[in-house]
SEKOLPA-983790 format. One record per residue (C-alpha): residue number from 0; x, y, z. Coordinates in pm, 1 decimal. Layout:
N
<pt vomi="NUM" u="X" v="Y" w="Z"/>
...
This chain:
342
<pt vomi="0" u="1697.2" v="-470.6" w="-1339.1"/>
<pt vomi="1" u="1338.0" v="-513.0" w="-1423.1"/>
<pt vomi="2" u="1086.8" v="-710.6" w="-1172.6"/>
<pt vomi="3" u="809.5" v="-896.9" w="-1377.1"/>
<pt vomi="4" u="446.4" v="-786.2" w="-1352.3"/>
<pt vomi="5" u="90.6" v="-776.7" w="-1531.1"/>
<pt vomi="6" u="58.0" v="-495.5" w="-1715.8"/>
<pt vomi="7" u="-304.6" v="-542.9" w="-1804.2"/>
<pt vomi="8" u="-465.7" v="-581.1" w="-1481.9"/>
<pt vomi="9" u="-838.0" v="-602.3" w="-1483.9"/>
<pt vomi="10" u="-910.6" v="-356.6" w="-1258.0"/>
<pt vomi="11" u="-745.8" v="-15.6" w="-1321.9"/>
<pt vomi="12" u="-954.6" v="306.0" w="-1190.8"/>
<pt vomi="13" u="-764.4" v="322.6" w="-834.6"/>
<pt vomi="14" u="-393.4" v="280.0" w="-740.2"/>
<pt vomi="15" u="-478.4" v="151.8" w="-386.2"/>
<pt vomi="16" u="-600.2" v="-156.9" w="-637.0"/>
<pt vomi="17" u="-375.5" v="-129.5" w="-998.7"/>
<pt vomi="18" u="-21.5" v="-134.5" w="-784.2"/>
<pt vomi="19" u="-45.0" v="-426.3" w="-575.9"/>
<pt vomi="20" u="-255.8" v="-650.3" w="-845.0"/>
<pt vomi="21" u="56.8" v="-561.1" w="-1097.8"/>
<pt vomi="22" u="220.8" v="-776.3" w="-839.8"/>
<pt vomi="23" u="15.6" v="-1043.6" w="-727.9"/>
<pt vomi="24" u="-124.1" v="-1136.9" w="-1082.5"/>
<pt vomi="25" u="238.4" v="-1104.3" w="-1263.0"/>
<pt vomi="26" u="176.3" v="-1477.2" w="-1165.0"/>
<pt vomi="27" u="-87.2" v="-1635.4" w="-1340.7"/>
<pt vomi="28" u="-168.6" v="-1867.1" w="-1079.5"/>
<pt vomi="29" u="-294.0" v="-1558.1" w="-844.7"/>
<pt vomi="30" u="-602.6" v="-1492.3" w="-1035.7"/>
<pt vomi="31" u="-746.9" v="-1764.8" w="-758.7"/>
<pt vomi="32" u="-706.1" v="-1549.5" w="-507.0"/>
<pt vomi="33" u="-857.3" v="-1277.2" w="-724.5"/>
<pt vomi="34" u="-1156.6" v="-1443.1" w="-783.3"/>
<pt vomi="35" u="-1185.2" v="-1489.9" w="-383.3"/>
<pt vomi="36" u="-1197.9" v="-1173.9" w="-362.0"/>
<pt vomi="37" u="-1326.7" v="-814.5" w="-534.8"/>
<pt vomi="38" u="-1674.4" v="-929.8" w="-524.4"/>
<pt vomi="39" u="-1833.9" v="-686.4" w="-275.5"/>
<pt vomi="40" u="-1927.0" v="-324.5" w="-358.7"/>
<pt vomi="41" u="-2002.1" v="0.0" w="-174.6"/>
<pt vomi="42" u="-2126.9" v="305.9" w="-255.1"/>
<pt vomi="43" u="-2079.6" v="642.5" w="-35.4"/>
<pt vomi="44" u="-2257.1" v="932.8" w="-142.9"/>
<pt vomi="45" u="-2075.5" v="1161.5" w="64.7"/>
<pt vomi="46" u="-1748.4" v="1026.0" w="11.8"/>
<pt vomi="47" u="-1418.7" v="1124.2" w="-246.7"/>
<pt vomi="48" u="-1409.3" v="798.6" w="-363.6"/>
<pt vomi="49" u="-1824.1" v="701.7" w="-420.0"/>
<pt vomi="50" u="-1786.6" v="364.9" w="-559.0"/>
<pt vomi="51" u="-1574.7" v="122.8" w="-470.1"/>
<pt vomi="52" u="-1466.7" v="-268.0" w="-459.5"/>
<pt vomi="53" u="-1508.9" v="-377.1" w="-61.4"/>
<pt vomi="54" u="-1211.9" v="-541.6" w="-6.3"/>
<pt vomi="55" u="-923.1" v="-512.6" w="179.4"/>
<pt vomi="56" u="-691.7" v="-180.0" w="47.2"/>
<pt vomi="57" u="-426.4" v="-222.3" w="291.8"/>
<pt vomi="58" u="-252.7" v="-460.3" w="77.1"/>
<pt vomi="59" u="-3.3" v="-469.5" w="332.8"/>
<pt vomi="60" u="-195.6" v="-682.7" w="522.1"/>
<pt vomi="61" u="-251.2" v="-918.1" w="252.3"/>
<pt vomi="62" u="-158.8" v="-1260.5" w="351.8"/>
<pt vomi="63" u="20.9" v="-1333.6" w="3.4"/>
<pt vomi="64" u="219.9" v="-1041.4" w="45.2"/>
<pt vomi="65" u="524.5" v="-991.4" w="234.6"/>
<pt vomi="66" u="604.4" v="-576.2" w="338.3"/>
<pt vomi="67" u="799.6" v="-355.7" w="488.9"/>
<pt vomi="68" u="700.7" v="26.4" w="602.8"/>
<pt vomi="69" u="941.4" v="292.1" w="598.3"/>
<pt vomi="70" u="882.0" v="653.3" w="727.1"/>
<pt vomi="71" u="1078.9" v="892.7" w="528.8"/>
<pt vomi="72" u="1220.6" v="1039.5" w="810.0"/>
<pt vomi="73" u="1421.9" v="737.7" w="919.7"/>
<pt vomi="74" u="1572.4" v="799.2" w="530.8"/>
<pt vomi="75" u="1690.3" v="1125.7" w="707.3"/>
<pt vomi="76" u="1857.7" v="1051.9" w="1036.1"/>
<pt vomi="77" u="2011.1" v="717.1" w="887.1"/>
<pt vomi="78" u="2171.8" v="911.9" w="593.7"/>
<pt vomi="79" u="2053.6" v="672.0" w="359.0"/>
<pt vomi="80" u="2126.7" v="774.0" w="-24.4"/>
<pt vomi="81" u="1727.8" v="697.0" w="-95.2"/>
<pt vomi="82" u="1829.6" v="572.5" w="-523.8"/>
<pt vomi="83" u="2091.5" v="347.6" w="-343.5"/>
<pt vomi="84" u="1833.6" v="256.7" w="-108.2"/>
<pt vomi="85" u="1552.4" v="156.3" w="-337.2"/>
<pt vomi="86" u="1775.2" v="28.8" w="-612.2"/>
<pt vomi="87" u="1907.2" v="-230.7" w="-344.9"/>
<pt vomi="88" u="1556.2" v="-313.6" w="-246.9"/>
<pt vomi="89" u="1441.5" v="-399.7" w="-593.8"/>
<pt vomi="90" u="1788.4" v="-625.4" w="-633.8"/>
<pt vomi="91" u="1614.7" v="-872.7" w="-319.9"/>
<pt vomi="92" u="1284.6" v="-899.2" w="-529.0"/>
<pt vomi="93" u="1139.2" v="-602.8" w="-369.7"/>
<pt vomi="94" u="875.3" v="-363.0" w="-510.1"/>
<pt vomi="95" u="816.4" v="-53.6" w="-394.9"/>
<pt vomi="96" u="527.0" v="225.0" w="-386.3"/>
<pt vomi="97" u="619.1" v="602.6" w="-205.7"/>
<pt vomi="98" u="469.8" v="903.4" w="-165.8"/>
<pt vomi="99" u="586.8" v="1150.3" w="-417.5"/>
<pt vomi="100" u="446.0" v="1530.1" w="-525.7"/>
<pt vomi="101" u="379.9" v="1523.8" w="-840.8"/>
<pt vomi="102" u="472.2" v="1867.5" w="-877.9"/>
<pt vomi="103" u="820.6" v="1730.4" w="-1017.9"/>
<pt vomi="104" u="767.5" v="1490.5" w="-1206.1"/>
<pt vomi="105" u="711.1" v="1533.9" w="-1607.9"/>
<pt vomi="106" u="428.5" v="1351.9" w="-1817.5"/>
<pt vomi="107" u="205.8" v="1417.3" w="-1507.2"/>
<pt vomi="108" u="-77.3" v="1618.5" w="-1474.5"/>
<pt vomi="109" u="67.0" v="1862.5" w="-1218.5"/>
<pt vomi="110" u="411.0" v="1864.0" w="-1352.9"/>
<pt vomi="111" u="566.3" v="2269.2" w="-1293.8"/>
<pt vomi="112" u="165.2" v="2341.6" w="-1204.8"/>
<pt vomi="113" u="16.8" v="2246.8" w="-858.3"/>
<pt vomi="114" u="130.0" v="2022.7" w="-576.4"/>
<pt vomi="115" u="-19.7" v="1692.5" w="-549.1"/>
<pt vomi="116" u="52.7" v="1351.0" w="-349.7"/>
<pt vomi="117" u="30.2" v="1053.3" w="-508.9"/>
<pt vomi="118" u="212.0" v="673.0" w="-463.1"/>
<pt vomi="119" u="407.0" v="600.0" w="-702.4"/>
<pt vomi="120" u="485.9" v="218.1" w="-804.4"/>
<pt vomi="121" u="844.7" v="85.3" w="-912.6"/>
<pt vomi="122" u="930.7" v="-186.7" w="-1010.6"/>
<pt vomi="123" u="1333.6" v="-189.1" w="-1179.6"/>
<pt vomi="124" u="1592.2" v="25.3" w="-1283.3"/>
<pt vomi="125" u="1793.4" v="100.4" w="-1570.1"/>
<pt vomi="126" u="2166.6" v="264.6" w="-1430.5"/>
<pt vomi="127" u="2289.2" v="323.3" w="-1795.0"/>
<pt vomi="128" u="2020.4" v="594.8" w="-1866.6"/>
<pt vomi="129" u="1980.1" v="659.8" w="-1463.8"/>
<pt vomi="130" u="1600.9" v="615.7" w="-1430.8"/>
<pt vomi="131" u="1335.7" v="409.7" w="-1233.0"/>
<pt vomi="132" u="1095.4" v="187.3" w="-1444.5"/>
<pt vomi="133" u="760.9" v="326.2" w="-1306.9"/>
<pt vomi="134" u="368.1" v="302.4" w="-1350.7"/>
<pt vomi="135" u="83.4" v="584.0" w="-1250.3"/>
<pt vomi="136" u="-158.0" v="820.1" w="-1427.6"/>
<pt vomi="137" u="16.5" v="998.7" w="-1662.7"/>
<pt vomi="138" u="-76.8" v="1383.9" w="-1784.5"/>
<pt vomi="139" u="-363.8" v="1280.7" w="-1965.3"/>
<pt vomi="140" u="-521.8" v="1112.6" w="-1657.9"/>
<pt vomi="141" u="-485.9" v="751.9" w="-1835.4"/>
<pt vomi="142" u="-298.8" v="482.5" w="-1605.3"/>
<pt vomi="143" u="94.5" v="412.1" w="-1810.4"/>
<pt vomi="144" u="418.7" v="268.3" w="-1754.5"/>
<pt vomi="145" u="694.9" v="495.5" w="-1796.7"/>
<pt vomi="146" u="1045.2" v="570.3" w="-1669.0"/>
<pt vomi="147" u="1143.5" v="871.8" w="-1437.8"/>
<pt vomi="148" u="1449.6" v="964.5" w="-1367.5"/>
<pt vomi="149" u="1635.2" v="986.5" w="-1089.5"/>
<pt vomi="150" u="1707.8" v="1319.5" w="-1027.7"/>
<pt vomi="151" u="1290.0" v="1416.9" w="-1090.0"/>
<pt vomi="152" u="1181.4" v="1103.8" w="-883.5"/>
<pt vomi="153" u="1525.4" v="1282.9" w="-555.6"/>
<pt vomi="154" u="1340.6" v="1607.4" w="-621.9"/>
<pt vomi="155" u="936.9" v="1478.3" w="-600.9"/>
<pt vomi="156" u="1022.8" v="1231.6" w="-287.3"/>
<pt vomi="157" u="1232.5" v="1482.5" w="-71.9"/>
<pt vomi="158" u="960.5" v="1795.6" w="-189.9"/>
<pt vomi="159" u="679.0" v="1617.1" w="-57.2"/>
<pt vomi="160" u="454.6" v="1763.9" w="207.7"/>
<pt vomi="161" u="157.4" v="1559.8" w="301.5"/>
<pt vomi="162" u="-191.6" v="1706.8" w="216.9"/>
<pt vomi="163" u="-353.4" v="1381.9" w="349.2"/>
<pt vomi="164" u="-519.4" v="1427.8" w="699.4"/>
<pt vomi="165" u="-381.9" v="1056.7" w="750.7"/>
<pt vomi="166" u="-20.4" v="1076.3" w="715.4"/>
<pt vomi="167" u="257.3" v="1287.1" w="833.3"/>
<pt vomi="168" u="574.4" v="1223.7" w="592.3"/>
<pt vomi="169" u="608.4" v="984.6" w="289.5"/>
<pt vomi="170" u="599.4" v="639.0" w="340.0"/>
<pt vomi="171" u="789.5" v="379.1" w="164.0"/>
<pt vomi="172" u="655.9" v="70.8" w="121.2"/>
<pt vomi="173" u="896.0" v="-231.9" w="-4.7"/>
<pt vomi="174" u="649.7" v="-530.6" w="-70.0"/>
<pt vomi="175" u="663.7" v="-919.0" w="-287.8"/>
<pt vomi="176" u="477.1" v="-1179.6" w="-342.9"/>
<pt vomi="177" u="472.8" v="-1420.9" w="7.8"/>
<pt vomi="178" u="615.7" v="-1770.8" w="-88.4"/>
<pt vomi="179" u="493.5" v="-1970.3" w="168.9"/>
<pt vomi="180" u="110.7" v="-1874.2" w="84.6"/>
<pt vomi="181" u="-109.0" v="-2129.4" w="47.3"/>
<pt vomi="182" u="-325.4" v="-2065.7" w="-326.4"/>
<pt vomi="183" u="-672.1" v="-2243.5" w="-350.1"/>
<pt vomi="184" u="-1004.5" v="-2157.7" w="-437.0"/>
<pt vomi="185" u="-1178.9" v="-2096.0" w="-105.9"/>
<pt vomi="186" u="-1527.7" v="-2154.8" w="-277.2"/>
<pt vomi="187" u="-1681.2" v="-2135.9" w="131.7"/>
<pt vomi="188" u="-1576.0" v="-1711.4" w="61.5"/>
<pt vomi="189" u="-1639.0" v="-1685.1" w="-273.9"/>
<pt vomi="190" u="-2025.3" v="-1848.3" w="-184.9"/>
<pt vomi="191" u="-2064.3" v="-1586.7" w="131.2"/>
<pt vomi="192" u="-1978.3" v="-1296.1" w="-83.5"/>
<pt vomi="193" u="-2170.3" v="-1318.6" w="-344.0"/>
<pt vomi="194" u="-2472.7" v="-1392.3" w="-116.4"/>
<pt vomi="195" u="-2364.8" v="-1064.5" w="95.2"/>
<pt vomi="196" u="-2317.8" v="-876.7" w="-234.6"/>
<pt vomi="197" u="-2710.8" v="-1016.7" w="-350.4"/>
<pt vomi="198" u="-2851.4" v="-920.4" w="-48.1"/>
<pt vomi="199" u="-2659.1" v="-580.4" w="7.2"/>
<pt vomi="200" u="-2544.1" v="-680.6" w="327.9"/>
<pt vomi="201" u="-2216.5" v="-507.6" w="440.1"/>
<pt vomi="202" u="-1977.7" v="-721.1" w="484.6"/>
<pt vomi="203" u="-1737.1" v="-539.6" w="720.4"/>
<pt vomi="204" u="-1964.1" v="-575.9" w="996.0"/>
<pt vomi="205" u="-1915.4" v="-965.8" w="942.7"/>
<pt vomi="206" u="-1534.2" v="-1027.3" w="834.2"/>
<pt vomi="207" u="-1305.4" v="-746.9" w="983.3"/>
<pt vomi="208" u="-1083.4" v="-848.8" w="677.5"/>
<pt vomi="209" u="-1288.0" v="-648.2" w="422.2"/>
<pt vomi="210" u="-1230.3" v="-334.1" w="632.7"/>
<pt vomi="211" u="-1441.5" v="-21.7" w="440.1"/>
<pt vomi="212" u="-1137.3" v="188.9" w="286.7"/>
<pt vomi="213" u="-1045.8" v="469.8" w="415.9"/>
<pt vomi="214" u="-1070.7" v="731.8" w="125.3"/>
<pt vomi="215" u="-1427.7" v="670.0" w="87.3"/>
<pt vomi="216" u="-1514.7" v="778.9" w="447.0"/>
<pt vomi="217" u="-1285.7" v="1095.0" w="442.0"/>
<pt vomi="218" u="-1217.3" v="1049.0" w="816.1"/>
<pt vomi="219" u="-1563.1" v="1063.1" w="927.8"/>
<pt vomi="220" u="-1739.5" v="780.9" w="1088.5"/>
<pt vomi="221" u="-1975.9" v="595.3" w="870.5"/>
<pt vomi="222" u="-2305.6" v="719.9" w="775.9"/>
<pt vomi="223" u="-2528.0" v="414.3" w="754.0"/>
<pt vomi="224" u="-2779.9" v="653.3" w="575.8"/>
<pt vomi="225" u="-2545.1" v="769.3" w="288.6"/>
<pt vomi="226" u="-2347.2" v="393.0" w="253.8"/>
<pt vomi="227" u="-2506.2" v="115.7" w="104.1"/>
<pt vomi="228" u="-2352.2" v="-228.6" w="-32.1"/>
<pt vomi="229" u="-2400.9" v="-470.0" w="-286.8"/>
<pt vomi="230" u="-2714.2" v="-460.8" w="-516.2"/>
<pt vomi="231" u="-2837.8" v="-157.1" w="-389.5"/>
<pt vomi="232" u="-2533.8" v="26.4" w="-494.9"/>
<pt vomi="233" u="-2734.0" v="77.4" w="-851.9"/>
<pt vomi="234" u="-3020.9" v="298.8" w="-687.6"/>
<pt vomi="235" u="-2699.8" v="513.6" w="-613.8"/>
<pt vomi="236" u="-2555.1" v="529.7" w="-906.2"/>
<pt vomi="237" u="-2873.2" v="608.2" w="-1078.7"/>
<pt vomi="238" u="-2968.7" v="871.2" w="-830.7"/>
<pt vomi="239" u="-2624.6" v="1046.6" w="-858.9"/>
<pt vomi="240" u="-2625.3" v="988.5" w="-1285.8"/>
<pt vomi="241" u="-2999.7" v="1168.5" w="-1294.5"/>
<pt vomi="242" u="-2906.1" v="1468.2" w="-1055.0"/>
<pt vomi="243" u="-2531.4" v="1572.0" w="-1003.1"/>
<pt vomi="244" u="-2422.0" v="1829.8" w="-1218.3"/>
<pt vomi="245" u="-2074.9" v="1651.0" w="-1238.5"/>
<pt vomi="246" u="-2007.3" v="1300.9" w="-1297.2"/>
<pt vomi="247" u="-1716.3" v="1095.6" w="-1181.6"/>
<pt vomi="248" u="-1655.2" v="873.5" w="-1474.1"/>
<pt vomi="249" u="-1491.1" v="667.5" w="-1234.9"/>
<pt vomi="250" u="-1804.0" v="555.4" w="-1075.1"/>
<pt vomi="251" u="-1888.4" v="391.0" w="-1442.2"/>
<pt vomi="252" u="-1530.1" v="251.6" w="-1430.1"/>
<pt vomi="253" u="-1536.7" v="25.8" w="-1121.7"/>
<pt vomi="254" u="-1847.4" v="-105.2" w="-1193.2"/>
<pt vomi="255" u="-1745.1" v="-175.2" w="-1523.3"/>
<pt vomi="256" u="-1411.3" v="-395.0" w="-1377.3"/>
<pt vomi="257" u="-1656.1" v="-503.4" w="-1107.8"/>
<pt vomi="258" u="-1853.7" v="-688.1" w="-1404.4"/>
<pt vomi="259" u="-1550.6" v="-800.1" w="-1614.2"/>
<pt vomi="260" u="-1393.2" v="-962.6" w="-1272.3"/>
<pt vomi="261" u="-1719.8" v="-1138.0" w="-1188.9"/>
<pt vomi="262" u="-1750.2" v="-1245.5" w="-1563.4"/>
<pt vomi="263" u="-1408.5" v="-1394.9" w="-1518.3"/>
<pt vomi="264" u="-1486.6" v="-1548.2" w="-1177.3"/>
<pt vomi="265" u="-1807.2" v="-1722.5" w="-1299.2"/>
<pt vomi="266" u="-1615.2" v="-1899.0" w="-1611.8"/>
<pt vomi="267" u="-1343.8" v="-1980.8" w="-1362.2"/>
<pt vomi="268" u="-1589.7" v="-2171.0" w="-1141.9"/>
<pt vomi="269" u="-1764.0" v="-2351.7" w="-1408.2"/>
<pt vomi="270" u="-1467.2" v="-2452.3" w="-1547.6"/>
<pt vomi="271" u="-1277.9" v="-2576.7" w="-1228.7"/>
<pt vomi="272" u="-1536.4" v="-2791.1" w="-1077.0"/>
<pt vomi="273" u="-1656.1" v="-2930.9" w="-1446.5"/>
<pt vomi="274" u="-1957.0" v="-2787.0" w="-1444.5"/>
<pt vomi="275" u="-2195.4" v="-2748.0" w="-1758.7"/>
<pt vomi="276" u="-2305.1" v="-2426.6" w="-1838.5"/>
<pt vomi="277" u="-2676.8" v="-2512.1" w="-1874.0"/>
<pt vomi="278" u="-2802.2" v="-2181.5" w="-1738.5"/>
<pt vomi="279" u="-2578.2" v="-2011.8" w="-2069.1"/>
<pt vomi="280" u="-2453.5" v="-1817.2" w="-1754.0"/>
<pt vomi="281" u="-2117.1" v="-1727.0" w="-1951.9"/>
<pt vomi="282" u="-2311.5" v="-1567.9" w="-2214.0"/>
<pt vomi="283" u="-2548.5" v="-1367.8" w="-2021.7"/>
<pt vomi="284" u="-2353.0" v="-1244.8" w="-1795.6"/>
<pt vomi="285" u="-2087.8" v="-1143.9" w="-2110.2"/>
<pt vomi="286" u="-2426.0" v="-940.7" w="-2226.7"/>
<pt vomi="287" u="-2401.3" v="-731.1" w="-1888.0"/>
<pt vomi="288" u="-2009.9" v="-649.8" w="-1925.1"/>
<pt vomi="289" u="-2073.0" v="-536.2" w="-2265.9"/>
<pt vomi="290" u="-2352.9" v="-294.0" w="-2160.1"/>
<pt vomi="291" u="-2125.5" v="-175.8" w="-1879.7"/>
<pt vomi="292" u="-1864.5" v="-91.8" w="-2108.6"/>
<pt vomi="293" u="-2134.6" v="83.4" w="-2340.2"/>
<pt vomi="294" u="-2249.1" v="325.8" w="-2017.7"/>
<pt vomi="295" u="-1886.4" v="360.8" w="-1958.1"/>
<pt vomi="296" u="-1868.3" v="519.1" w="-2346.8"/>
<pt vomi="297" u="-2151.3" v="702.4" w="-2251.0"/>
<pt vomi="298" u="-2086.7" v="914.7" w="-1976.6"/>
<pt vomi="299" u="-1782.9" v="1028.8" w="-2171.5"/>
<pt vomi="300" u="-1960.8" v="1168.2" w="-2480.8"/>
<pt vomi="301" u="-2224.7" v="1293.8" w="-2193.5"/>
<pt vomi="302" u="-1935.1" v="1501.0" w="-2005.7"/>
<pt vomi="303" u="-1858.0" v="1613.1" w="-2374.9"/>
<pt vomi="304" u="-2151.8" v="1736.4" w="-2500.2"/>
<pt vomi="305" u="-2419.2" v="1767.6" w="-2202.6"/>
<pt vomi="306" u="-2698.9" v="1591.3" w="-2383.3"/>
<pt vomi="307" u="-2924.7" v="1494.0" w="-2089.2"/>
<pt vomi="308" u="-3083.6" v="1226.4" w="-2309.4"/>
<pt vomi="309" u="-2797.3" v="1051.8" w="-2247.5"/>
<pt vomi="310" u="-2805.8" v="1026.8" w="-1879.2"/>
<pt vomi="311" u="-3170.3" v="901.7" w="-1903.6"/>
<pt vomi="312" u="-3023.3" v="654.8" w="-2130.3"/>
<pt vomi="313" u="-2751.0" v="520.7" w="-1869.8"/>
<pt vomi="314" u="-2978.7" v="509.2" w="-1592.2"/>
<pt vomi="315" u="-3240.6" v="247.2" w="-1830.1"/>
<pt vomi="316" u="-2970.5" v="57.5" w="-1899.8"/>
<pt vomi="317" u="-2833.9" v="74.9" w="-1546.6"/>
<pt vomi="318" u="-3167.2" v="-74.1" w="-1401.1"/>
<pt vomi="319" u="-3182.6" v="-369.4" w="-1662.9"/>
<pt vomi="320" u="-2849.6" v="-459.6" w="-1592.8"/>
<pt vomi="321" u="-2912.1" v="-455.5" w="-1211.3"/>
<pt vomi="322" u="-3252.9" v="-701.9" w="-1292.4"/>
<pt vomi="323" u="-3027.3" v="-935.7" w="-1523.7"/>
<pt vomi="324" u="-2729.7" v="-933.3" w="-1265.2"/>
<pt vomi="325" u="-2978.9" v="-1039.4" w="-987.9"/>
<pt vomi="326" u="-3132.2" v="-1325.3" w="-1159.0"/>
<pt vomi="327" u="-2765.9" v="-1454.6" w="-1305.1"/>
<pt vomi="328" u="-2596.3" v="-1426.1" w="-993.0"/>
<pt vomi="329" u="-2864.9" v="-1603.7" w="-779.9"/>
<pt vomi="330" u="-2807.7" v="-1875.3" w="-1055.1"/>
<pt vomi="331" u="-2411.6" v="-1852.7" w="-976.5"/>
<pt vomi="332" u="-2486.3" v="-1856.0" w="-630.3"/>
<pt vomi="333" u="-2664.8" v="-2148.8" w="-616.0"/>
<pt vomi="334" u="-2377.0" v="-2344.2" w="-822.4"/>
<pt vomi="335" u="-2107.5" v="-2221.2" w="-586.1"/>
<pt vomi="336" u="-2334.5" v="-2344.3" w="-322.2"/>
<pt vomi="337" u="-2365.6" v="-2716.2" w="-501.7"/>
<pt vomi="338" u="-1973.5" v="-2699.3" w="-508.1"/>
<pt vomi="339" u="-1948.1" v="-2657.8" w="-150.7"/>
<pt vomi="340" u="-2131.4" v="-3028.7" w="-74.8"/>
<pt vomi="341" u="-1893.5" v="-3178.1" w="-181.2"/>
């Protein structure tokens, strides 16, 4: 039994994001709602997680999503055979994410090493060779789908100990797409984000919806000094690409899918509402996803071989893409506002 999803999502650095848009865009008719949203960013320099999308992580709260929450512990006192349990859930249509140490589980990073929580997403099961069909980062750190079986994925759910200052016991999460959600381009959102996202406003402060996720604040309140949204999120990214000794190619990533998204988004827009591309917006803006994917290349052969001429390099072409983006997006924004007359 194998539940259909996307397996080429475009945004891929974070599992809070990767699991739940597997789901939501293994219908084609989702990327709507995709385009409503992941426009916002936010950058924490004190945070684990520095850059991010501002939107709403708790896909459980999604409206388009129907979910259920399950401690671990009421696995226990109910006696519930847990591979019964989950291979009944995915038989109603249900997908499922859990807290697992990795510890257990082969082709993954910490496999016999160290112990480490992560979720891990499934989404069918094969009883003939007794495993789960599954997705996460596999022992070379790139995102895969894979199977596990059962026996690993008994011994890596009833081993784990939370090392999260936010959760007690594993938590199983049983979650589909919600039927009776209404799909349409809310171009009224789409136009307020991408002025808040041009004017680095944050966003949370306005719509409780696009709540600032957890993991970047590390439990700590927010530090208005060392949080900024939006545009400004480039004076970060330069600042922490000239002077930190280490660098989190995952910063390079989401801006990267932030680009690709909006690229996406802006041929969506113009196509939808008929609109001639007079401004050769499509193209331009293609011009700034290329040179995100060429600083993405470059940090990589910079954590290889330390050349410091190549940091200088991503930080030039960091500032003209944050120039281009400006101009091309006040351009976009301007369209989506036309839209909205009428």
């Amino acid at each position: 039994m194998i539940l259909p999803i996307n397996r080429d999502v475009p945004i891929k650095t974070y599992l809070h994001h990767v699991y739940p848009l597997s789901v939501v865009l293994a219908d084609k008719d989702y990327y709507t709602w995709l385009y409503n949203n992941y426009i916002q960013l936010i950058y924490n320099e004190a945070g684990g997680i520095k850059l991010n999308f501002l939107t709403n992580t708790e896909f459980v709260t999604w409206e388009n999503i129907v979910s259920y929450s399950i401690d671990k512990i009421m696995t226990d006192i109910n006696n519930i055979d847990i591979i019964e349990f989950l291979k009944n859930s995915i038989n109603l249509g249900y997908y499922i994410q859990v807290d697992i140490d990795e510890f257990y589980l082969p082709n993954r990073k910490a496999y016999n090493s160290y112990n480490t929580n992560h979720e891990l997403f499934i989404y069918g099961y094969d009883d003939g060779k007794s495993f789960f069909y599954t997705s996460g980062y596999n022992g070379n750190m790139i995102f895969s789908f894979d199977e596990i079986k059962y026996a690993d994925f008994y011994n890596s759910f009833y081993n784990y100990k939370s090392l999260c200052y936010y959760k007690d016991s594993s938590i199983i999460v049983l979650f589909k797409l919600n039927s009776d959600y209404y799909l349409h381009t809310d171009i009224f959102l789409i136009s307020e984000l991408i002025y808040d996202y041009l004017n680095s406003v944050d966003t949370s402060a306005r719509f409780s919806y696009y709540r600032i996720p957890e993991k970047m604040l590390n439990g700590e309140p927010m530090d208005s000094d060392k949080i900024v949204f939006g545009l400004d999120v480039y004076e970060k990214i330069i600042k922490h690409t000239l002077t930190e000794a280490d660098h989190d190619v995952r910063i390079y990533q989401i801006l990267m899918e932030h680009k690709k998204v909006m690229h996406m988004r802006i041929k969506y827009i113009l196509n939808k509402y008929n609109i001639t591309d007079k401004y050769n917006l499509c193209n331009d803006y293609g011009g700034i996803v290329y040179s995100a994917e060429i600083i993405c290349n470059l940090i990589l052969k910079y954590n290889n071989n330390k050349d410091r001429n190549i940091l200088d390099r991503i930080a030039d072409l960091l500032r003209t893409i944050m120039e281009k983006e400006k101009i091309l997006l006040t351009v976009f924004y301007s369209i989506v506002e036309s839209v909205k007359i009428f």
